[in-house]
C-alpha positions, -999 to +999 in steps of 0.1 A: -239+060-575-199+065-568-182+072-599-140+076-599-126+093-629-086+092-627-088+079-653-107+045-658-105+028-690-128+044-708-115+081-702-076+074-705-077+091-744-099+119-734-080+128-701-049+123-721-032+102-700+001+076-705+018+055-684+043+074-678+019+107-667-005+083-639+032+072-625+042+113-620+028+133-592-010+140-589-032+165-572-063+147-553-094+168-560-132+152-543-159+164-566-194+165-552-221+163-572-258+158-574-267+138-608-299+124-587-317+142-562-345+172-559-318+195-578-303+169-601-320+191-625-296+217-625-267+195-609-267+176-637-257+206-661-229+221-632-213+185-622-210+179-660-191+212-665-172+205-635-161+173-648-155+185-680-131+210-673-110+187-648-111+162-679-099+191-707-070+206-680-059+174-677-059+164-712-040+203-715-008+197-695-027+194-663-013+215-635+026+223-648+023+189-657+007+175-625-026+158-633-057+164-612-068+131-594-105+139-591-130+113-580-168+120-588-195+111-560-233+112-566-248+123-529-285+129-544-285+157-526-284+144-489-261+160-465-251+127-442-243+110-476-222+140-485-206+143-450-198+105-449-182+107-484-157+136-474-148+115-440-141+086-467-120+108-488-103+123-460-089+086-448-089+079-483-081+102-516-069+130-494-084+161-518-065+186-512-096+208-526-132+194-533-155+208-561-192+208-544-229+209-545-255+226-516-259+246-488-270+220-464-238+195-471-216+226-477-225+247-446-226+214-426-190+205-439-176+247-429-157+229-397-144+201-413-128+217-443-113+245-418-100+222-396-083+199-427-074+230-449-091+217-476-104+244-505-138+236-505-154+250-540-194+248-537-217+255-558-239+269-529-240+307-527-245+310-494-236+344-482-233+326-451-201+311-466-182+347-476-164+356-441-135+339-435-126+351-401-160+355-388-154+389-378-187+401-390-219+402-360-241+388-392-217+356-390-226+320-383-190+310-379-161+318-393-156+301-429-119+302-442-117+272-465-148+283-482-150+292-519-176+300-545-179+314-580-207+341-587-228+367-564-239+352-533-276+344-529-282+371-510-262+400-531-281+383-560-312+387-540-304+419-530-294+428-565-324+417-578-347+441-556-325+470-563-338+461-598-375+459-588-376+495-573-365+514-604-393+489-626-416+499-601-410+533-605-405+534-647-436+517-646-446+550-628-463+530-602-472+549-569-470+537-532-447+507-515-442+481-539-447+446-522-423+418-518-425+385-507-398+357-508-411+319-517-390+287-512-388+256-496-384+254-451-342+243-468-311+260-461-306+267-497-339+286-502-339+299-468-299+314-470-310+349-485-344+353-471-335+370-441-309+391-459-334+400-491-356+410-466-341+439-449-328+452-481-360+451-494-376+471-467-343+495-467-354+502-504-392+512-493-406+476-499-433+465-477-424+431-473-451+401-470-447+365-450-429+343-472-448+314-489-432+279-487-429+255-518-416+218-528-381+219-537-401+191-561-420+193-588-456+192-579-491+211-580-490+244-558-524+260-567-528+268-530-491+287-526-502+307-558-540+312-541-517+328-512-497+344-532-527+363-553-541+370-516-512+387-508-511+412-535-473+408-541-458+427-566-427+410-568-421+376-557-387+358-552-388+320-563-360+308-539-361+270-553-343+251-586-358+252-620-376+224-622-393+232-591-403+266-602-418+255-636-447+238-618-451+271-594-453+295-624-476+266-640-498+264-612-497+302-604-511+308-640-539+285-639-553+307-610-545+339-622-514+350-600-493+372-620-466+393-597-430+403-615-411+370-603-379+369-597-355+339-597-325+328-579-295+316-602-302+280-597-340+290-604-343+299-639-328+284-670-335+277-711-347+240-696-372+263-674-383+289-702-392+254-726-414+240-700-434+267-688-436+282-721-454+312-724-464+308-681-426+316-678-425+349-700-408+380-680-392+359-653-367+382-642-332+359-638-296+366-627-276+350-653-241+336-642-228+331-675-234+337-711-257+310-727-246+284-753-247+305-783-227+333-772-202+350-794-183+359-760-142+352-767-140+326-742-169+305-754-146+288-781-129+270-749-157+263-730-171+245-766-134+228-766-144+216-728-174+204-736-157+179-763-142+162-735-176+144-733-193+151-760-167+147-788-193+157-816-195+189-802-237+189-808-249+190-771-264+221-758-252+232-728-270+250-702-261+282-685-253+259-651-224+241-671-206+271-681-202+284-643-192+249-634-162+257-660-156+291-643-155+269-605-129+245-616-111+273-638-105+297-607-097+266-589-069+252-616-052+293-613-051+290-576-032+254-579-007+275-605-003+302-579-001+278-549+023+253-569+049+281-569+052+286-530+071+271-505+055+238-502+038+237-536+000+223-537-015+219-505-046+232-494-032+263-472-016+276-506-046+273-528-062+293-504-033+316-507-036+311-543-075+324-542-069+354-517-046+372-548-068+370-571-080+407-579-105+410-609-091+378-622-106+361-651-091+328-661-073+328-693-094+319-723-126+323-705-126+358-712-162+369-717-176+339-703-166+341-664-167+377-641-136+388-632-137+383-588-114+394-559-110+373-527-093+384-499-080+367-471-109+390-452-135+387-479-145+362-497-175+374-520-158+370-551-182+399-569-212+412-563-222+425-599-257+415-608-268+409-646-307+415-646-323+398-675-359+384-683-368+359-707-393+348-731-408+318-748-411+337-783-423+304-801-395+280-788-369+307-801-364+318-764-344+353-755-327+364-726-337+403-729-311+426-711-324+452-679-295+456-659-263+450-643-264+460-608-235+463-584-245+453-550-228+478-521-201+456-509-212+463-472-188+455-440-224+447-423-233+420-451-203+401-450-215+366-436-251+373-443 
């Protein structure tokens, strides 16, 4: 499915749009997203906010007046799709930054975007993706082009085990607690694993072979059967949601029960509906403050989301409001960048990203966590919010534990 939004027919009142605006300069933006796929189930939510918020700053003024040109792509989550369409839009829309998905496409596409100087906005976490120079040993090559909003997998990962080790002591537990990682053989799953690992073991873990699992949906009674075997304590679900509800499902039917703890993509209020009372104590990194939030910024994020829901009633999903928070840091980097020498081009957004020092966009105060990106660093935070959830009837809750701040270590840049 190939989608382009500036601005057919049907969108030229939300996005604002006259004759006169579609005639004055625009700024080419690719927008990757997966709406079908193995992760649809939480692309769906992020490409939506992504989309959204292009639509609303559009339909705001745009960029000092320049509209964003941004042209949607459904890849369905397969890297040579996702590499043929940026060869396409190189020859063709020439983005001068792209909004995408995974870490297969986005860690395949590191070279190209360097080499073109395009902004490249994923919604992969890869700490792989956070040195720009490639200075660090823990490198797999240099990644200046490369952008992301939120913790890196592994921080979060690392975060989240910092978190285990004082439960497993308030629980007044005695000996090494064990921790094992499960996920699909993928590079998204696979990205913190090594990483989680060593931190884990730094912290007094004794850590157990990790367990693979379908990045879809299906019966995995013998990964839980391992997983009781193994006498984990706390187990890391490296997959998406919809993925993990049939784990937890399956893992409860045979009486596996370690403290689980989800990646960002992993967990969500689709998640804690599904698996019910199998999903209760999940321990989740949340992003973003959920739908209901009385955080200052959620009033624009609920004007956003009228860009394609006009009656306001949809729910949205924790995944939509850090797709907001993607484009947003993106849109202030485009303001920084249109004021150099040169104005808009890929080189200055990147620019335009390395000043940012605990910026928060305006308006989503509240909502997204104020990050710093150097031109030597680019993990934009590495604060962790620890939460677990439960089903309580339907009435679900996100129950606080902790925010953790990650060490922001010279030797984990990369990694």
């Amino acid at each position: 499915m190939r989608k382009t939004l500036l601005c057919g027919s049907v969108l030229l009142a939300l996005c604002g749009f006259s004759n006169l605006a579609m005639a004055a300069e625009t700024i080419p933006v690719g927008h990757l997203a997966c709406y079908t796929g193995p992760t649809s189930d939480v692309g769906v939510p992020y490409g939506n906010g992504v989309a959204d918020a292009m639509t609303y700053i559009n339909a705001n003024g745009g960029i000092d007046g320049k509209q964003l040109k941004f042209e949607t792509v459904d890849y369905s989550y397969k890297a040579p799709q996702a590499i043929a369409t940026y060869k396409g839009w190189i020859s063709g829309l020439k983005p001068v930054a792209i909004q995408g998905w995974g870490t297969a496409d986005t860690e395949a596409l590191v070279q190209f975007v360097a080499k073109d100087q395009i902004p490249y906005f994923s919604a992969s976490y890869s700490g792989h993706l956070t040195d720009p120079s490639g200075k660090s040993p823990r490198s797999k090559a240099p990644a200046p082009y490369n952008f992301f909003y939120g913790p890196s997998y592994s921080d979060t990962c690392r975060g989240l085990v910092q978190w285990a080790a004082e439960d497993w002591k308030a629980k007044g537990n005695k000996g090494k607690p064990k921790f094992i990682h499960m996920g699909a053989n993928h590079p998204y799953p696979n990205a913190p694993k090594e990483a989680c690992a060593a931190y884990a073991e730094e912290l007094g873990f004794e850590v157990l072979n990790p367990i693979v699992y379908d990045l879809k949906p299906g019966d995995a009674k013998a990964q839980c059967l391992t997983l009781k075997d193994s006498g984990a304590n706390y187990a890391y679900m490296g997959n998406t949601a919809g993925s993990n509800i049939s784990l937890l499902n399956s893992c409860g039917t045979v009486g596996a029960k370690p403290q689980f703890l989800a990646n960002v993509w992993g967990w969500d209020e689709n998640s804690i509906k599904a698996a019910q009372e199998s999903g209760d104590g999940v321990a989740v990194p949340l992003g973003a403050p959920d739908w209901k939030s009385s955080a200052p910024g959620m009033a624009m994020v609920h004007a956003i989301s009228k860009m394609s829901d006009p009656s306001g009633e949809t729910y949205r999903n924790l995944h939509y409001m850090r797709g907001v928070c993607a484009v947003f840091f993106m849109k202030d980097a485009m303001v920084a960048a249109d004021k150099m020498p040169g104005g808009i081009t890929g080189p200055n957004i990147k620019k335009g990203m390395e000043q940012m020092k605990d910026h928060v966009p305006a308006g989503l105060e509240g909502v997204c966590t104020p990050s710093t990106w150097t031109n030597e660093d680019h993990r934009g935070t590495t604060e962790i919010s620890v939460y677990t959830t439960t089903y309580n009837g339907g009435d679900f809750k996100f129950n606080k534990q902790a925010t953790v701040e990650v060490p922001r270590r010279d030797d984990w840049l990369g990694w």
